[in-house]
N, C-alpha and C positions, 0 to 999 in steps of 0.2 A: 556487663559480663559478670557472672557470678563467680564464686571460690571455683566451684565445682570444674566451670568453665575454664577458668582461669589455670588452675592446677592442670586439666587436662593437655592447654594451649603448653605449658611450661613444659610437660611430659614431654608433650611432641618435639620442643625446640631441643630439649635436651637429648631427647632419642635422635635427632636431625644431628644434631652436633656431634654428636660420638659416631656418628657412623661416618662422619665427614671425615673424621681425626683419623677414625680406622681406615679409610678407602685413600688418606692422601699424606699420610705419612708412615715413616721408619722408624722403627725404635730398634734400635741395636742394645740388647740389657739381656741379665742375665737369667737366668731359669727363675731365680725368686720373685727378682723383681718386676719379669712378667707376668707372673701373677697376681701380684699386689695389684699390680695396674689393670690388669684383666677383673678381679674383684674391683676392684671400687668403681670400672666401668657398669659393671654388673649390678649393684647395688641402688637401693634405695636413696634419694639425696638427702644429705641432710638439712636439719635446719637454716644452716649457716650459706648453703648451697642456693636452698631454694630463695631466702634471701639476696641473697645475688643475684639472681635467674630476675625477681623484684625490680630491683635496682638495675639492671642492665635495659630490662625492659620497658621502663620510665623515663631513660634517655632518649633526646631526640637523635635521631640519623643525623649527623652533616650534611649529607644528601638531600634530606626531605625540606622543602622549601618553608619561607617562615610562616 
């Protein structure tokens, strides 16, 4: 799988994940602070993000057999 690939697969778990957040949880916060969090939903990941997205993604499932 290439970068290209790769980043695209990332995009999608991350756009999959946020909409999860958004469809199955409650934030009770204030005007501000739902923006803040509405922005950085919105947003570009960072480096530090898509790193992680890396790392998460290199772990094996417990699930998945040996």
């Amino acid at each position: 799988m290439g970068s290209d690939d790769t980043e695209k697969a990332m995009a999608s778990a991350r756009d999959e994940a946020k909409d999860h957040l958004l469809d199955h949880s409650t934030l009770r916060v204030d005007a501000r602070t739902f923006e803040t969090i509405t922005d950085w939903m919105d947003s570009d990941p960072t480096p530090a993000e898509i790193e992680g997205m890396k790392r998460i993604l290199q772990v094996k499932s417990p699930w998945a057999g040996d």
